[in-house]
C-alpha positions in Angstrom: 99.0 33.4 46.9 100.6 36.6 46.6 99.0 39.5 48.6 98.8 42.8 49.9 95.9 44.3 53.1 93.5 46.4 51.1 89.5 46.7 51.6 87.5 46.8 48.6 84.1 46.1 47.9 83.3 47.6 44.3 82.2 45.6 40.9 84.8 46.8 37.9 83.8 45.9 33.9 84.5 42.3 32.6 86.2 39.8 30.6 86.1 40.2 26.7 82.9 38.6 25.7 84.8 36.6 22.9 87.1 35.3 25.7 85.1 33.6 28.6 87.2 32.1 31.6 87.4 28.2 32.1 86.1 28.5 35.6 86.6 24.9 36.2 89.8 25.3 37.2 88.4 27.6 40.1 85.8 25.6 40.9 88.5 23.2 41.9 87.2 20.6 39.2 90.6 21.3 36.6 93.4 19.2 36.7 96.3 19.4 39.4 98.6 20.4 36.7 95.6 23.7 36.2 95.7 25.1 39.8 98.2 27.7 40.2 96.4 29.7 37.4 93.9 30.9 40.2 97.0 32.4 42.1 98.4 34.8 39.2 95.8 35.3 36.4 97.1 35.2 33.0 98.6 38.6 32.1 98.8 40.5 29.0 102.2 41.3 27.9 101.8 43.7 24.7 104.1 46.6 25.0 103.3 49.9 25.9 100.4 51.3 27.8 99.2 53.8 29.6 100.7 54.7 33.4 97.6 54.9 35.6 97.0 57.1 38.3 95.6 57.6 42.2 93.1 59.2 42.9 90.4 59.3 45.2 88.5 55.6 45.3 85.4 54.5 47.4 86.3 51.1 47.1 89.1 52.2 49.7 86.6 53.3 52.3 86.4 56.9 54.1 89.6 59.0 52.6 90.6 55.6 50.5 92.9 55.6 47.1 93.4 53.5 44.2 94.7 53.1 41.1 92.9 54.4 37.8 93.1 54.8 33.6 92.6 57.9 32.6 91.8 56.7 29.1 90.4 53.5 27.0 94.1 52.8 26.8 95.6 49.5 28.4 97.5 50.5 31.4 101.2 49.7 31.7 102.9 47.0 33.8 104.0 48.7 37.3 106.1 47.2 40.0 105.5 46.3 43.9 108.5 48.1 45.2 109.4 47.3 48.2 110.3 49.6 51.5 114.0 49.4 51.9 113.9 51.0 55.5 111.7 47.7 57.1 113.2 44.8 58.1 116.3 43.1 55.9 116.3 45.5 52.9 112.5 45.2 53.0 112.3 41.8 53.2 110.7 40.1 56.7 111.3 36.3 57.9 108.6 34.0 57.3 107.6 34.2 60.9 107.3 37.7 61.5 105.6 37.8 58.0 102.9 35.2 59.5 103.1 37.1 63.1 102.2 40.9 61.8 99.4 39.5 60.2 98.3 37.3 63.5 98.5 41.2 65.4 97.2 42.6 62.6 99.8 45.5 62.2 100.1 48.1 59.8 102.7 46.8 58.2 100.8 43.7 57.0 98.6 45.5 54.8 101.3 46.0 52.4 103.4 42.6 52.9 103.9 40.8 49.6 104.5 37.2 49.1 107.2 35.9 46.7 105.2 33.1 44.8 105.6 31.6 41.6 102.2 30.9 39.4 101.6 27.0 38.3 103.1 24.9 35.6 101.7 27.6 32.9 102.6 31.0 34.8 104.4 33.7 33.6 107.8 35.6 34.9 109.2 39.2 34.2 112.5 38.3 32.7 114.8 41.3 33.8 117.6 38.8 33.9 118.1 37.8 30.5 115.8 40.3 28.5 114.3 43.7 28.9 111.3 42.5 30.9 109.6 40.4 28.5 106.8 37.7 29.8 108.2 34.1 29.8 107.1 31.0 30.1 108.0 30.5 34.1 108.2 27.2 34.2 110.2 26.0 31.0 112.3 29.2 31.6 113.1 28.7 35.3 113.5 25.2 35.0 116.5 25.9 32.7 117.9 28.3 35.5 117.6 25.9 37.8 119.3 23.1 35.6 122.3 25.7 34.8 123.0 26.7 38.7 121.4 30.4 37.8 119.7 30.8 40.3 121.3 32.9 44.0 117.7 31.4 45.6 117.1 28.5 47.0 114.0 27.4 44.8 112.3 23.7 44.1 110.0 22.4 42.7 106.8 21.0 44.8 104.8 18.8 43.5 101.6 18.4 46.1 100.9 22.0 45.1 102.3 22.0 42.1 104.4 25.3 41.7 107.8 26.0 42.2 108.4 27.0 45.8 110.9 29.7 47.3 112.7 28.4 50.2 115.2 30.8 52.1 112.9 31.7 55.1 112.7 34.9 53.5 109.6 35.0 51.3 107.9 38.0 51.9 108.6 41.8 51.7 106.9 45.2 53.0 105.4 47.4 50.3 106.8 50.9 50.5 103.4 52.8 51.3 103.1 56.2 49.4 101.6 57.4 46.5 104.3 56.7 43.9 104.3 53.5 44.4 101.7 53.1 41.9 101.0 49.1 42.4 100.8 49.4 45.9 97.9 51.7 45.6 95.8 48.8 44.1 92.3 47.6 45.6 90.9 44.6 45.8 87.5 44.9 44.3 86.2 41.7 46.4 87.6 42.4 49.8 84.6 41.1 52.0 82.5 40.1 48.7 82.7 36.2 49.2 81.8 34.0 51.8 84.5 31.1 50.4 87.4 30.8 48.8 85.8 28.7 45.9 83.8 32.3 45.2 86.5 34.4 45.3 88.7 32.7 42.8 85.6 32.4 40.3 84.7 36.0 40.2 88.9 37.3 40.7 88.2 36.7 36.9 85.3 39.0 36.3 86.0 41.3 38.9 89.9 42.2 39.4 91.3 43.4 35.9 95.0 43.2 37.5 97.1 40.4 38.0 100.9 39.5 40.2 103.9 38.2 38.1 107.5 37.5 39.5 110.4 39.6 38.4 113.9 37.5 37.2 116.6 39.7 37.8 120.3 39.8 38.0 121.3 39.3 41.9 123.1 42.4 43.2 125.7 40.3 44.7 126.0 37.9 41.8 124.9 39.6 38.3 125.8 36.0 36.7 123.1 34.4 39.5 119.2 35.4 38.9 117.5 36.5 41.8 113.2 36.8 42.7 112.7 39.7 44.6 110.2 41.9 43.6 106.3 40.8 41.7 105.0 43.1 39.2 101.5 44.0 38.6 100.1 43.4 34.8 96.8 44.1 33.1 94.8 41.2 33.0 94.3 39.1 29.4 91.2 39.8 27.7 89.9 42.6 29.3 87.8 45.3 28.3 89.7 48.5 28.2 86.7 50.5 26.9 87.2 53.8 29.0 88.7 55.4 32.4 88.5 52.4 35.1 89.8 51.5 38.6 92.2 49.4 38.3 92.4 46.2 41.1 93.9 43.4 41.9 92.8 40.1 43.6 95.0 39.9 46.9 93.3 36.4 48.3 90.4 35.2 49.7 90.2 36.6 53.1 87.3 35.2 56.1 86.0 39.0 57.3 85.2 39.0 61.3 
C-alpha cells in the first residue's frame, strides 16, 4: 500500500447511499483480479473543486492538523510533494525506507510508497495529458509495450499489480503546512484490530484516496517517469457540508 505516519481516530460522513461498496473484495472473498482496489480507492476525477485547508484537527491528537472543506463543494485533487532536501532528491532506498520505520523516526511519518493500484486502478496522466484519470493498467501497459517508460516497472502476477523495481520506491513527504496532502489524517489510525477491518470501513470512513502521477522524466521528457502520488476525493461521497478530509494510510498493529 501507499502510506504516510499519521494518528487518527475520528468517524467522517459516508458513502452516497445510492452507491454502496462491494465489500467483498475487502473481505478477501473477490476475485484475485479485484484486490488492488483495497490499496487505492476509486477516485473521482470531475474537474474542478474546491482547495481545502488546515486547520486545527483532534483527530491529530494534542496540537494536531488536518485537512478540511470549507464548503459543500468537492475538494480538489492535491499532490504528495516530496522534500527535495532528504535523501536522493527526496527519494530513500528501499532499505532505509523499511529501517526508519523499524526505529521509528520522524521521518517515517511522512515516507510515501510508490505503488500502482490493481488491474482496474487509475493514474494521473501528466505525461501525455493535462492530468486526466486513466485507466492504469491498459494505459501503462502501452508504455511499457512502446519502451516509455525511464522505470524499471513489471508486471506481478501473485499480487496482481504492476510493481516498481529500481530499489528506490519510496520518498519523504516535505512536512509543512503547504503541502496540503501531507496534512491528511487517517481517520482509523488505531480503530481496527485486523487488517480485514480496516480495508472494510477505509470505505466508509476515509473520503480520500492515493493515485500515481505519469510524468515526463526530467532527464528524458520522451521517457514517462512515477515519482510523485496524488491525493483525490473519493467516488461517491457525500459532500454535504465543511468536512475533514482523510485518507486511509494502511492497516497498522498499535503497541
Amino acid at each position: 500500500f501507499a502510506f504516510l505516519g499519521g494518528p487518527s481516530h475520528a468517524m467522517a460522513a459516508g458513502l452516497d447511499d445510492e452507491a454502496p461498496p462491494d465489500n467483498s473484495v475487502f473481505l478477501g472473498t473477490g476475485a484475485r483480479s479485484l484486490e488492488g482496489l483495497d490499496w487505492l480507492g476509486d477516485p473521482d476525477g470531475a474537474p474542478g473543486g474546491e482547495l481545502p485547508v488546515v486547520q486545527a484537527s483532534s483527530i491529530g491528537g494534542h496540537g494536531g492538523r488536518g485537512l478540511f472543506t470549507t464548503s459543500a463543494a468537492c475538494p480538489a485533487p492535491v499532490e504528495l510533494l516530496r522534500d527535495r532536501s532528504y535523501g536522493h532528491d527526496g527519494f530513500v532506498a528501499d532499505e532505509e525506507s523499511e529501517k526508519l520505520c523499524e526505529i521509528k523516526a520522524p521521518e517515517s511519518e511522512f515516507l510515501v510508497c510508490l505503488v500502482f493500484g490493481g488491474q482496474f486502478g487509475y493514474l494521473r496522466d501528466e505525461f501525455t495529458g493535462n492530468g486526466e484519470l486513466r485507466p492504469l493498467h491498459e494505459t501503462l501497459a502501452g508504455w511499457l509495450q512502446e519502451g516509455r517508460c525511464a522505470q524499471n516497472i513489471t508486471w506481478s502476477e501473485d499480487e496482481r499489480c504492476y510493481v516498481l523495481e529500481d530499489g528506490m520506491s519510496s520518498y519523504v513527504a516535505l512536512n509543512s503546512p503547504e503541502n496540503l496532502a501531507a496534512m491528511a489524517n487517517d481517520a482509523l489510525y488505531g480503530c481496527c484490530k485486523t487488517q480485514a477491518e480496516y480495508n472494510v470501513k477505509d470505505l466508509d470512513v476515509n473520503n480520500l484516496v492515493m493515485v500515481p502521477c505519469a510524468r515526463p522524466s526530467e532527464t528524458d521528457p520522451s521517457k514517462v517517469d512515477f515519482k510523485t502520488m496524488w491525493l483525490y476525493p473519493r467516488k461517491g461521497w457525500k459532500w454535504n457540508g465543511p468536512q475533514e478530509l482523510t485518507l486511509g494510510y494502511g492497516w497498522e498493529e498499535v503497541e
